[in-house]
C-alpha positions in Angstrom: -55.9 -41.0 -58.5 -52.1 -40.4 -58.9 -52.7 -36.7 -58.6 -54.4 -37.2 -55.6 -52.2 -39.4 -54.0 -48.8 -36.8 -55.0 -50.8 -34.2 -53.6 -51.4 -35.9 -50.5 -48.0 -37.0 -50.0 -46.5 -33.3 -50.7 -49.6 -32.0 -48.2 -48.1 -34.6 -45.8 -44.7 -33.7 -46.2 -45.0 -29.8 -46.1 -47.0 -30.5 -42.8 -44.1 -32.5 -41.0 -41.5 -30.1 -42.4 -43.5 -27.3 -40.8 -43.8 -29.3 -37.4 -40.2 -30.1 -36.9 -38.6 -27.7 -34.3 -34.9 -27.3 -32.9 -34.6 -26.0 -29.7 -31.3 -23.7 -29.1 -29.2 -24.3 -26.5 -30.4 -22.6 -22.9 -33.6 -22.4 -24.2 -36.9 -24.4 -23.7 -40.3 -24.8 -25.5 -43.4 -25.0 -23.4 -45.7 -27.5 -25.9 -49.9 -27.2 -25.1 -51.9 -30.5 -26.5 -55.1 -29.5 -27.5 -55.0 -25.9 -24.8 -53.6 -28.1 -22.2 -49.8 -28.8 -20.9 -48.1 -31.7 -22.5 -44.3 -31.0 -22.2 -41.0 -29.3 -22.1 -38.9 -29.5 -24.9 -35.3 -28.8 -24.3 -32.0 -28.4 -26.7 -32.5 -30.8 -29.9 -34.7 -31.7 -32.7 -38.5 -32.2 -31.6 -41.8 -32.9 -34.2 -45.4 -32.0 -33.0 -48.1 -33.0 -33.6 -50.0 -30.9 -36.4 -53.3 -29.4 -35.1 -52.8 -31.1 -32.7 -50.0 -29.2 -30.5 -48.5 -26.2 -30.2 -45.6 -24.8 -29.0 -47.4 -22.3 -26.0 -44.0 -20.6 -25.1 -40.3 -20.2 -26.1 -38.4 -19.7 -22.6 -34.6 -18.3 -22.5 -32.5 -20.5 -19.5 -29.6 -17.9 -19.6 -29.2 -15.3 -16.6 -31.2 -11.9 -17.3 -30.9 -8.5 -15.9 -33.9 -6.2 -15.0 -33.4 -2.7 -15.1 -35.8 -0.8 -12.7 -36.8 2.8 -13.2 -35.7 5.0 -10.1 -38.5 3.9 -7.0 -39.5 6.4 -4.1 -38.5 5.7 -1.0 -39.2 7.4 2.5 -36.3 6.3 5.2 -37.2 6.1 8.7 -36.1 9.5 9.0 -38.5 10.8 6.7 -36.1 11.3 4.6 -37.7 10.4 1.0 -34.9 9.5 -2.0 -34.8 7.7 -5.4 -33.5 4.6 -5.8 -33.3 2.6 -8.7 -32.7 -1.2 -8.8 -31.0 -3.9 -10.9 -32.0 -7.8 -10.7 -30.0 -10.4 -11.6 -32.3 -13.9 -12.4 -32.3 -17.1 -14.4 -35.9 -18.8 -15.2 -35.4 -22.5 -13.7 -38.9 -23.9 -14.5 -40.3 -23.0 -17.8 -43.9 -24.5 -16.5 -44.4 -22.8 -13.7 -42.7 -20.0 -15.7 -45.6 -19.7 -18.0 -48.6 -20.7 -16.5 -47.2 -19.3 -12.5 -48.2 -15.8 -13.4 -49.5 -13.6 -16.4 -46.8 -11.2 -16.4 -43.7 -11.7 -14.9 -41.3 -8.8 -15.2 -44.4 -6.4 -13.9 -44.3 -8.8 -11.4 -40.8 -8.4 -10.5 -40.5 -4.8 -11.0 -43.5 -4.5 -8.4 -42.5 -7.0 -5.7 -38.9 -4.8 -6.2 -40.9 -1.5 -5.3 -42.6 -2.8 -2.5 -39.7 -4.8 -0.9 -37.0 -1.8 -1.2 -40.0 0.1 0.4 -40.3 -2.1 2.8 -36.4 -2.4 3.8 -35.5 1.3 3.8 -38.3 2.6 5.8 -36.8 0.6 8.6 -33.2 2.3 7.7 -32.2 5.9 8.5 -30.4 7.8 5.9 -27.2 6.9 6.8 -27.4 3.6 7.4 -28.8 3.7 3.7 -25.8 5.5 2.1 -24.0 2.8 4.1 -25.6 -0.3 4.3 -25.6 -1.1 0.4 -24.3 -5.1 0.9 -27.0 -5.6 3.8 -29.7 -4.1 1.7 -28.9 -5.8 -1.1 -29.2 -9.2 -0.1 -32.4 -9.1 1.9 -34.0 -8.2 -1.2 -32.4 -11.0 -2.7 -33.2 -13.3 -0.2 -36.9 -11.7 -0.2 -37.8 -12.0 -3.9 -35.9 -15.4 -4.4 -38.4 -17.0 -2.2 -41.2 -14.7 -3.5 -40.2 -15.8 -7.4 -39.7 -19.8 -6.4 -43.8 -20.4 -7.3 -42.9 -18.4 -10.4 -40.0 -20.6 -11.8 -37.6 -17.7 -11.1 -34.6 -17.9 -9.2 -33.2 -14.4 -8.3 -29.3 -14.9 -8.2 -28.7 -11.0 -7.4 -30.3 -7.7 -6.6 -28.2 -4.2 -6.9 -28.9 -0.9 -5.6 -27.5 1.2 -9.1 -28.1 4.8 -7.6 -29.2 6.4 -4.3 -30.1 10.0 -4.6 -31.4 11.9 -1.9 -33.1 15.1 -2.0 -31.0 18.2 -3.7 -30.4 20.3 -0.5 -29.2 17.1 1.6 -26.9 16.1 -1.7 -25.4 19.8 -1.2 -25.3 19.3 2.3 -23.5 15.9 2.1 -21.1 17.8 -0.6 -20.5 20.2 2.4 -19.9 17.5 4.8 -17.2 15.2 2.5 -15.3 18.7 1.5 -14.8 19.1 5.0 -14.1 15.9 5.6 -10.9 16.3 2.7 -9.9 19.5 4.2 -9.9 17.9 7.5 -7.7 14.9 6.2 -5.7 17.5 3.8 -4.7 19.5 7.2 -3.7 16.4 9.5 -1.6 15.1 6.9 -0.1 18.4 6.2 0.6 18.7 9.9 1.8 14.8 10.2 4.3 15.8 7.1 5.8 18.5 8.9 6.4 17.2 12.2 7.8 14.5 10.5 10.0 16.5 8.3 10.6 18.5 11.7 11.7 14.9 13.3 13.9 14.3 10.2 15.4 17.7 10.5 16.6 17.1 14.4 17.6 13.7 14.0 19.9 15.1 11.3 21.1 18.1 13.3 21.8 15.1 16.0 23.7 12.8 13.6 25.8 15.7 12.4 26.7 16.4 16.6 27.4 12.9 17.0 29.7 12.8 13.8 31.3 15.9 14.9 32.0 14.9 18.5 33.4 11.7 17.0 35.7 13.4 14.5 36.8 15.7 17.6 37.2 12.5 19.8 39.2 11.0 16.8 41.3 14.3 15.8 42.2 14.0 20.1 42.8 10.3 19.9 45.5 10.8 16.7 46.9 14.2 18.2 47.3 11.9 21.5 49.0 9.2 19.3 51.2 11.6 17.7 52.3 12.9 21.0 53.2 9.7 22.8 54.9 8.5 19.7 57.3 12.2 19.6 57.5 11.6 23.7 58.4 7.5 22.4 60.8 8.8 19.8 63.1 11.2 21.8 63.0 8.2 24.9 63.9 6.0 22.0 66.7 8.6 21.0 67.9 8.9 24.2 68.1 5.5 25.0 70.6 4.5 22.0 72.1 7.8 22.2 73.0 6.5 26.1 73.9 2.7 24.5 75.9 4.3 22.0 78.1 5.9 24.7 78.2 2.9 26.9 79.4 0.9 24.1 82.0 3.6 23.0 83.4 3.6 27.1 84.3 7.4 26.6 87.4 8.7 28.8 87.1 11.3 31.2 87.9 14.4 30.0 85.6 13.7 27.0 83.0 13.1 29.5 83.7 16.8 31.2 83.9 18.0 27.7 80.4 16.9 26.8 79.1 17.9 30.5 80.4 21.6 29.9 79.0 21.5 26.5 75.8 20.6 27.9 76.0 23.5 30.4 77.0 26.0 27.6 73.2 24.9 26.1 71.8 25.5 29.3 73.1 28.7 29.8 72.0 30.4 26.6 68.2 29.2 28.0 66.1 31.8 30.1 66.9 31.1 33.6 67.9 33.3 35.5 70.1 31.4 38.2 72.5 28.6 37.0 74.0 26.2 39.2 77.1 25.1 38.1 78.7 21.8 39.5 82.3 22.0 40.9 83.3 19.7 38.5 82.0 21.9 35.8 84.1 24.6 37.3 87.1 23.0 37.3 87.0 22.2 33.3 86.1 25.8 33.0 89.1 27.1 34.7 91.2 24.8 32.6 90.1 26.0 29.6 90.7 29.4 30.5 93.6 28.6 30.8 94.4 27.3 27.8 92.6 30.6 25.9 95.1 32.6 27.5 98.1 30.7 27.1 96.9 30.7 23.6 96.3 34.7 23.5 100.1 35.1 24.8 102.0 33.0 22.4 100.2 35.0 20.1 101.3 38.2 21.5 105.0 37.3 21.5 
């Protein structure tokens, strides 16, 4: 009996160690009691029952990313390209999660295909190549209320690559190195009129620099002139206060005045007018020389 009883306690005790579960953090166990739903398990230790439940399915909570192959698409142009899609969604309800559909992600990958189908045969191809932001969120918008009965949430959908047929991919090639040259040749002509502009504002600041270093070279010539004309006034003047204040006689007076005339006469006119006073000190100082000249001669 004390066999039996060790063996049923170790029988007993390997079966609750074998029961215990820990559930991981963002994840959830789906637990069946006897084939039918009992419960969620979320993050922390749990014990089932042995025999009795079972643990039906072990759901992720975290964000996951579907990775469509390349779909085919016919535009409303007719126009038929390859488009592959990416899907961004989190599982919210692990119930409805497992028992909501049989396979999910063929589920998602199909609803994808049909709604991209759907979308861009109501698009033309430029409004396609364009209109990725638009497109993208009515499929999100589409399969998040198409997944809700599913316990998927779909927080994003991305269009990953758009390729249309080879001869329109060339053609579009064609098109965008156009387009560069276009750009290439309106900004080749915008730099030179600009540099053209640069050039003939220069050639006008140079005028206006030179005009003002003319005006300025006038200005200090003009200076000069009227301080010269200022000078010789100025010389004048004292020289006509210094003689005023020095009350010269008479004959000194005739003496300067015939000096005066002697300078004017070595000049270039041609017709001196000589005052009789003038005269008069010229006779006399004839007279002198040749009084002068005769004492010599005796």
């Amino acid at each position: 009996m004390l066999y039996v009883l060790i063996a049923l306690i170790v029988i007993i005790l390997l079966l609750i160690i074998t029961n215990i579960c820990v559930v991981q953090q963002a994840q959830a166990f789906v637990i069946e009691r006897l084939g039918a739903y009992s419960t969620t398990w979320n993050k922390g230790l749990h014990v089932k029952l042995p025999f009795i439940e079972r643990v039906a399915r072990k759901v992720s909570l975290k964000e996951q990313v579907a990775d469509f192959p390349p779909q085919p698409v016919i535009t409303k142009d007719n126009v038929t390209m390859q488009i592959d899609t990416v899907v961004y969604f989190q599982i919210t309800d692990p119930k409805l999660y497992t028992y909501g559909i049989e396979q999910p992600m063929i589920a998602i990958e199909t609803l994808s295909a049909t709604t991209l189908r759907n979308i861009i045969g109501d698009l033309e191809l430029d409004q396609c190549l364009t209109s990725r932001d638009i497109i993208n969120s009515k499929m999100r918008v589409i399969l998040d209320e198409a997944t809700d009965p599913w316990g998927i949430k779909v927080n994003r959908v991305e269009l990953k690559n758009i390729l249309p047929p080879r001869e329109i991919q060339n053609a579009m090639e064609k098109q965008m190195k156009a387009e560069r040259e276009r750009r290439e040749a309106i900004l080749r002509a915008e730099g030179e009129k600009r540099a053209a502009i640069l050039e003939a504002e220069g050639e006008k600041e140079s005028a206006i620099l030179r005009a003002d270093a003319k005006k300025q070279q006038q200005i200090l010539e003009a200076e000069g002139k009227a301080a010269a004309i200022l000078a010789v006034q100025k010389a004048t003047a004292d020289g006509l206060r210094l003689l005023n204040e020095a009350a010269p006689s008479d004959p000194v007076l005739r003496l300067r005045a015939l000096e005066a005339f002697a300078a004017a006469a070595d000049g270039k006119a041609t017709k001196i007018i000589i005052p009789s006073e003038i005269q008069g000190i010229a006779g006399l100082a004839q007279g002198v020389v040749e009084s002068l000249k005769t004492d010599k001669a005796e």
